[in-house]
Every structure is written in structure tokens, then in C-alpha cells.
C-alpha positions as MATLAB code, in Angstrom:
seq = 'XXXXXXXXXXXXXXXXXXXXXXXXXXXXXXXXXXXXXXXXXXXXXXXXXXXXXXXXXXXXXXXXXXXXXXXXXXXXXXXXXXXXXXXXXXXXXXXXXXXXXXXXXXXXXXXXXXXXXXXXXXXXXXXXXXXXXXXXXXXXXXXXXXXXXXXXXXXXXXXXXXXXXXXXXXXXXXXXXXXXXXXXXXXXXXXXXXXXXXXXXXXXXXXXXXXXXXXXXXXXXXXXXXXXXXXXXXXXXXXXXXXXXXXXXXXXXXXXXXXXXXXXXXXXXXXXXXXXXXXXXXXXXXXXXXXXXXXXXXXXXXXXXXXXXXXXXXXXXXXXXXXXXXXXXXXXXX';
ca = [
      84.479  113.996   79.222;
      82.670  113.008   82.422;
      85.038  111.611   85.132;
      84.668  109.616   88.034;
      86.796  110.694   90.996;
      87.737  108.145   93.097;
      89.536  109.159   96.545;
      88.221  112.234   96.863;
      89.787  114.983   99.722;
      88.817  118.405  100.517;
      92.235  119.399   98.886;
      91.748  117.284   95.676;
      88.362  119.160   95.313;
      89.091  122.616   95.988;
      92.166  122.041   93.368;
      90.556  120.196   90.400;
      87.364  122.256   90.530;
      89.418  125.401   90.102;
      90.446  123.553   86.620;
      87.639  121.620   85.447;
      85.984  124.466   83.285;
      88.667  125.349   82.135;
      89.448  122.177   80.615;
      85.896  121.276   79.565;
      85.757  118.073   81.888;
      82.909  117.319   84.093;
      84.077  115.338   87.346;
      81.968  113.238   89.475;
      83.945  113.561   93.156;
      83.366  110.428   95.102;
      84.430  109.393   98.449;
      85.164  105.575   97.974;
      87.949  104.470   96.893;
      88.042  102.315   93.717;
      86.997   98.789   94.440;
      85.273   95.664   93.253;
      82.179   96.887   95.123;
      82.535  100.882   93.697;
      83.350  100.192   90.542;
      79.906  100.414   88.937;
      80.097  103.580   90.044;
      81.651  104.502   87.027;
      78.762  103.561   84.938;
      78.049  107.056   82.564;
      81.829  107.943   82.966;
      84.334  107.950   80.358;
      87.497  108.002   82.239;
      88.200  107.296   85.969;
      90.998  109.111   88.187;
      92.794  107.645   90.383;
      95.177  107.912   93.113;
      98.005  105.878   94.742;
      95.861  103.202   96.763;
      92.988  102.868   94.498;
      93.336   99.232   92.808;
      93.357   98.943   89.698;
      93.973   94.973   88.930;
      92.757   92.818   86.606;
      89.438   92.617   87.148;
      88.574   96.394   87.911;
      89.927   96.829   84.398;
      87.565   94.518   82.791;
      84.528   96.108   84.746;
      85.864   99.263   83.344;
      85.901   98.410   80.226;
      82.431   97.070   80.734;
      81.122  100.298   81.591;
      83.209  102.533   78.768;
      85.575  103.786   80.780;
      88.311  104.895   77.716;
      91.106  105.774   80.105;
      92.461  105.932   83.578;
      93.876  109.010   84.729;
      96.272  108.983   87.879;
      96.948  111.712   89.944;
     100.665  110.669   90.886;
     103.569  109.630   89.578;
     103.883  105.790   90.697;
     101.261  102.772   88.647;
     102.242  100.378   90.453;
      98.705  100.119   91.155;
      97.602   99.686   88.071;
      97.654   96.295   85.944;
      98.537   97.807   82.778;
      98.700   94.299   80.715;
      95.204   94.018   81.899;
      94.217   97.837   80.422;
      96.699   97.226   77.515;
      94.021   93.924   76.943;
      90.769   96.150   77.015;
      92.406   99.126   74.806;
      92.199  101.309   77.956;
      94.871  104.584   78.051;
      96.373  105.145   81.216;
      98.273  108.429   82.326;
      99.759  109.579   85.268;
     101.713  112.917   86.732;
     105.475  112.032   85.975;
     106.047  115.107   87.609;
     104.665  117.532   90.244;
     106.616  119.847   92.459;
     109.405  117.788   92.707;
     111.193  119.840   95.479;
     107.443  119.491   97.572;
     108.579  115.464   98.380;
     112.364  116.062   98.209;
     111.605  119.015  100.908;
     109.526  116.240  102.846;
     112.320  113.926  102.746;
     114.798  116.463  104.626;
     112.326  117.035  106.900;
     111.988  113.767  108.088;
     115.986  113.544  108.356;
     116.498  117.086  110.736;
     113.133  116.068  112.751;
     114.440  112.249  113.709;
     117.962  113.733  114.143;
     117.526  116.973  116.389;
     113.907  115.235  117.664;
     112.504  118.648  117.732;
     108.819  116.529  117.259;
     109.700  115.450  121.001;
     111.358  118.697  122.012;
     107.790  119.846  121.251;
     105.752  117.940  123.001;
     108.330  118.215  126.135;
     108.057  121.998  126.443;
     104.064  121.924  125.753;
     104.248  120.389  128.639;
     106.218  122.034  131.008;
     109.636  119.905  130.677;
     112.467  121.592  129.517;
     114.532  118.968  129.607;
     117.660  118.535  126.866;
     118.462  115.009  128.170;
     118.271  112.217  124.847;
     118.070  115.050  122.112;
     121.647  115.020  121.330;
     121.684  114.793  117.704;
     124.666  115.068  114.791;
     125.780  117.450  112.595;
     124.829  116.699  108.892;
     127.688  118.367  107.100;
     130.405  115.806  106.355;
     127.820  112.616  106.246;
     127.436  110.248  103.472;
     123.850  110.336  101.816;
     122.684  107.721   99.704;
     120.531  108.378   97.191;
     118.734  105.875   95.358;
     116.691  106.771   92.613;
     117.804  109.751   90.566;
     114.694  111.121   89.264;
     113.377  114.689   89.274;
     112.559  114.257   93.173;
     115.957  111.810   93.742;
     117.978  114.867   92.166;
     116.196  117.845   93.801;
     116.680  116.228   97.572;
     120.344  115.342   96.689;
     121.051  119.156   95.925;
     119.751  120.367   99.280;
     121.598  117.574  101.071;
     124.363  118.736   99.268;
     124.038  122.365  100.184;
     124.042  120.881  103.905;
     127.686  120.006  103.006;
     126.755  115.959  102.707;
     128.497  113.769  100.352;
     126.428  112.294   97.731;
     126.310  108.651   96.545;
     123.824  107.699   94.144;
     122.061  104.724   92.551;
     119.881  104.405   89.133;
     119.144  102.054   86.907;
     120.003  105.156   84.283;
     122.687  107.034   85.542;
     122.671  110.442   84.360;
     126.133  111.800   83.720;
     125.525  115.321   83.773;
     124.645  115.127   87.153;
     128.551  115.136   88.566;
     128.475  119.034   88.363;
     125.836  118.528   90.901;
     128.276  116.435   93.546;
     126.056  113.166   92.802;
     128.769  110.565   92.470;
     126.896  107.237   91.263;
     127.817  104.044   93.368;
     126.628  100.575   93.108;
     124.077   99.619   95.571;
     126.643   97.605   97.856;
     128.487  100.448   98.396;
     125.944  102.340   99.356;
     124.125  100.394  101.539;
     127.654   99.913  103.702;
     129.018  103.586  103.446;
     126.215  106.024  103.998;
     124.935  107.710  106.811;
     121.640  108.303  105.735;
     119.720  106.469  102.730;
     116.742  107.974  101.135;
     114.497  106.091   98.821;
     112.820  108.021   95.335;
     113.035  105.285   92.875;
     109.264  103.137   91.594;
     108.195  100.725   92.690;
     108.644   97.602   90.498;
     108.729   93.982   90.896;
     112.769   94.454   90.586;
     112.742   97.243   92.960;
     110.458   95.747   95.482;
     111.708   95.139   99.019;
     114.835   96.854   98.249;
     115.666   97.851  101.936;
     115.499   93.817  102.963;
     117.578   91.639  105.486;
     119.906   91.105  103.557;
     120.584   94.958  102.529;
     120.647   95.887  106.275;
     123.008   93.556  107.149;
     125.496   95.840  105.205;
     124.313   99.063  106.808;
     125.806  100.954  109.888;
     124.319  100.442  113.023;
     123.731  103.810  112.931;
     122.242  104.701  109.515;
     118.925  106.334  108.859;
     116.958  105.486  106.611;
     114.298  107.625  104.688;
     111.179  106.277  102.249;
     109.153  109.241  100.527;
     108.794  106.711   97.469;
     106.550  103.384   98.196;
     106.100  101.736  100.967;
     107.186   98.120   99.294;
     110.216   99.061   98.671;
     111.201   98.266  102.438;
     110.294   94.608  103.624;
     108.245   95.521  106.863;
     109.333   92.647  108.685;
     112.631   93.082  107.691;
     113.114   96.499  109.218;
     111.517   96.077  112.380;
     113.836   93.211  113.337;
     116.607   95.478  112.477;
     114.849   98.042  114.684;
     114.630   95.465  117.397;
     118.340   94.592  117.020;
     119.659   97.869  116.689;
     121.122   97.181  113.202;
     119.160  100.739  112.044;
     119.968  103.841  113.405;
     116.403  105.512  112.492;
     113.271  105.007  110.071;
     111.730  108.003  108.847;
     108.684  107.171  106.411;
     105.809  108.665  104.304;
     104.775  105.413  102.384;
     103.886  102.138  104.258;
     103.687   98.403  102.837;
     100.301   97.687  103.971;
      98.924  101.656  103.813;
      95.908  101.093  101.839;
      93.507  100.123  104.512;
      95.369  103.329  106.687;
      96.114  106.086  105.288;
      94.024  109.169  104.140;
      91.457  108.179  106.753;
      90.853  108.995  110.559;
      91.319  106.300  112.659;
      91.544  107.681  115.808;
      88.527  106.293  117.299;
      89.100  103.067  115.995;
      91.661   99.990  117.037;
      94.315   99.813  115.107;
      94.367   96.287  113.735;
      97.463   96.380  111.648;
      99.926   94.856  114.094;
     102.989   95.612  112.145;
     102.269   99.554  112.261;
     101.647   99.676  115.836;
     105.109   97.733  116.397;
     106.478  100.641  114.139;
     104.904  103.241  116.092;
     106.647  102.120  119.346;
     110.178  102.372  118.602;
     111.291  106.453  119.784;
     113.989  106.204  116.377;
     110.719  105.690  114.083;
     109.418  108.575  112.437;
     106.120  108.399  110.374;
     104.208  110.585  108.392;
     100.587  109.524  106.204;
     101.907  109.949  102.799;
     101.788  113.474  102.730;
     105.024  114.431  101.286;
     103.232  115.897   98.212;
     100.949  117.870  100.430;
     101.938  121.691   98.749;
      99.788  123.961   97.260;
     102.060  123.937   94.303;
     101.888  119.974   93.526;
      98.124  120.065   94.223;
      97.855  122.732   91.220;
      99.788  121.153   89.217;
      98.679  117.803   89.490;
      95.036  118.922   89.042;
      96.669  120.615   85.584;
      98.658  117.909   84.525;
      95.823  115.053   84.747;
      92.876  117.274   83.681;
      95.210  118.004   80.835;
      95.821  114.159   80.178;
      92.227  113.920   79.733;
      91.645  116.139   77.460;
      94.584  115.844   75.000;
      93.415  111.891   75.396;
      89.395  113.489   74.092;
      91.194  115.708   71.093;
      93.445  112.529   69.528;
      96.457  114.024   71.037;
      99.638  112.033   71.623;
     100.108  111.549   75.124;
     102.901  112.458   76.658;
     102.106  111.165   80.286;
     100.650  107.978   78.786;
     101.922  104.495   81.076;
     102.504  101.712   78.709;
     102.735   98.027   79.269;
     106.408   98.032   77.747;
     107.192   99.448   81.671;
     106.673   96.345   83.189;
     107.975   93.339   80.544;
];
């Protein structure tokens, strides 16, 4: 099949044209992402591929199906971005990667925690410079601390073992608890109790229209002043304006994040020449307790190969008939 590659990175390229032959696809790698204005560049395509801020609404679906575009492949786990009513409508397939590397963004997640905690990103920068300096890098010990865990997915479970080996205590939240998961000193909670007990809370659930803006005011308000919390997930799942008048207030101990509300018009692109119009993300940027990284948690070598297997795979299971195991289906969001 001939697909359009919307997105397209120097990593995404070196990975999915290692695989492309090899599963007798031909991409097209294009620089845009996918918009009202790229879309025809689909035209001689049969399936598109997609990544986390490429929109696929309502009426990027119906231009797809215009153009014969049979399915939408995307290269991550999340569809939020995708208006799968609208490509249910058209008869047009979409997959995604349930599952890639898990322990890549779980690994991410813990490194947010020990770099906002023992603020060895500022210990850096202070001895680059000449300063060596231990005054305001006090930290805390991990071992003994509550973690909250919310989300207990592949990547929810993998970062709740490691915080686990650091001695932490465990709390968890899903909307499908998994039992067998006690063994692993994960002791489910309801949110409530979570939000007022832990030290630290971490965020690896989707992003839905229940679990949007999760982390709001009224969640906060339950939290220690101290607690940190951690969003390797999507960037909705904190209310923005929510969290930086708890930043303001001191009702948050620390932010650390790799997803953003507003990241689209951000992320994956250089910026450092330009002014940063996004007022909400510059107020982020100057608080000294806010961490934030450009969605690069599943930046490994390992995820990129296997989420350059898993979707070129998709695609061509979807070209011989075969079921598909990966495939999103509307039934996710009624």
C-alpha cells in the first residue's frame, strides 16, 4: 500500500525505512502535519499515518475518504485525536500502537521525579558555570513515600514496579482494576484517596472525555502542599489554568510534564528564534518547581523499532483481510 506520512522526524524516517521493504509498503514521508490545508496531500495514498498532534476530526475524515484513504494508521497509543464516529461513518479502519516499550515512558516518568527532586538539571547548569553552590538543592528521600498511580496500563504498571523497587508505597487507580497486580505492591484506591495521601502522582491513563482535566481545582484542593505531580500521558488530563494557580498558591509541591494541553502548535518544532506566543507555557516555564520536557518520553531506540513494526504491520494485515488486532473502534468512545 502507498502511505502518506504525516509528521515526519529524522528518527521516524531512519526507523520506518529500515521496515518498509520488508513489509511491502511504500511510504510517502512528509513534513506537514495533517491539516485541512495538507490533506490533499494524500491524494494517490491508501492509508495515512499519523501521530499524536495530527488532527484527525470530522472533516479530515471526509476528505480522506474523498481521496481513498482505506485506513489511518497511528504511530502511538492514545486516538484521542482521531474522530472515530466520523471514520466509523466513511468505513475508514483505524489502528494504533497499544503498546511500545512500555518501560521507555515509565523510565521517563522517574526521571522527571529524581530530576525535580535532587534538581540535578540546576546542579548542572550551576557547576557549568563555575558555582558550586549546594544552597536550595535539598531534596527527599523517595523510599517510604506514597505514589499514586493512576492508570494501570502496561506503562502505569511498569513505572509502579520501579517506584516500588525505590521502596515507595503504591496506590493505584483504574477504571479496570487488575487483581493480579497485588503481588506487585499496587494496592488500588479510589481517586479521593489518592489525590489526599500521596506524595507523588503520576498520570498513564487516555485521554477521554471522562478522563479529561483529571488533575483540576477541585482535585488539588485535596492534595498536599507538597505533592508532585507527574504527566507522561496527555496533556488534557491536567486543566492548565488549574495548575498554575495552584503553582502560584503553593498548593503543588512540583509539576513535572511531557504532554501539554495546548502542545500542538509547540512541540516537535524549534522555536527558539521565535516569540513564544502561548502565554500559559511561558507562565509554566517560570516557576523553578516546574519541570518540562517536549513529549519525548517515548524517545528509545527500542519504542521507535517497534512502533515502526507494529504500524507497518497494521497496514499490512489491514491489505491481506486480516483481523486487526490494534484496530480503534467507535465502541471506545459511546
Amino acid at each position: 500500500m502507498k502511505i502518506a506520512f504525516f509528521s515526519t522526524k529524522s528518527y521516524d524516517k531512519e526507523f520506518f525505512a529500515k521496515e518498509e521493504v520488508k513489509y511491502g509498503q511504500a511510504i510517502t514521508f512528509l513534513e506537514p502535519s495533517l491539516t485541512t490545508e495538507t490533506v490533499p496531500l494524500v491524494k494517490g495514498h491508501d492509508a495515512v499515518c499519523v501521530f499524536v498532534n495530527d488532527k484527525v476530526d470530522a472533516t479530515i475524515m471526509a476528505s480522506l475518504k474523498e481521496f481513498g484513504v482505506k485506513i489511518v494508521a497511528l504511530r502511538c497509543a492514545g486516538f484521542n485525536n482521531v474522530d472515530l464516529e466520523a471514520a466509523d461513518k466513511h468505513g475508514i479502519k483505524v489502528v494504533r500502537v497499544p503498546a511500545y516499550s512500555p518501560d521507555a515512558v515509565a523510565e521517563h516518568a522517574v526521571a522527571l521525579i529524581l530530576t525535580l527532586n535532587r534538581k540535578t538539571h540546576k546542579a548542572y547548569n550551576r557547576v557549568r558555570e563555575g558555582n558550586f553552590s549546594l544552597e536550595k538543592l535539598t531534596g527527599f528521600e523517595l523510599r517510604g513515600k506514597v505514589v499514586g498511580v493512576i492508570g494501570t496500563g502496561k506503562i502505569g504498571i511498569a513505572f509502579a514496579k520501579i517506584m516500588h523497587g525505590f521502596g515507595c508505597t503504591i496506590l493505584a487507580f483504574d477504571k479496570y482494576p487488575d487483581s493480579s497486580l497485588g503481588s506487585s505492591g499496587i494496592i488500588y484506591a479510589q481517586l479521593e484517596q489518592i489525590f489526599s495521601e500521596s506524595d507523588i502522582i503520576s498520570l498513564h491513563c487516555p485521554l477521554t472525555p471522562e478522563t479529561k482535566h483529571l488533575i483540576n481545582e477541585a482535585a488539588i484542593k485535596l492534595m498536599k502542599p507538597s505533592t508532585m505531580i507527574i504527566n507522561t500521558g496527555r496533556g488534557a488530563l491536567i486543566d492548565t489554568s488549574a495548575i498554575i494557580r495552584a503553582l502560584k498558591r503553593h498548593q503543588i509541591g512540583y509539576l513535572g510534564m511531557d504532554v501539554y494541553e495546548h502542545e500542538d502548535k509547540l512541540f516537535f518544532k524549534d522555536l527558539s528564534e521565535t516569540v513564544i506566543e502561548d502565554d500559559m507555557i511561558s507562565r509554566l516555564l517560570t516557576f523553578p518547581n516546574v519541570l518540562i520536557t517536549a513529549h519525548q518520553a517515548f524517545l528509545t531506540d527500542k519504542a521507535l523499532e517497534q512502533i515502526a513494526t507494529i504500524t507497518l504491520s497494521n497496514v499490512s494485515g489491514f491489505e491481506k483481510g486480516e483481523k486487526l488486532l490494534n484496530e480503534v473502534g467507535v465502541d471506545l468512545v459511546r
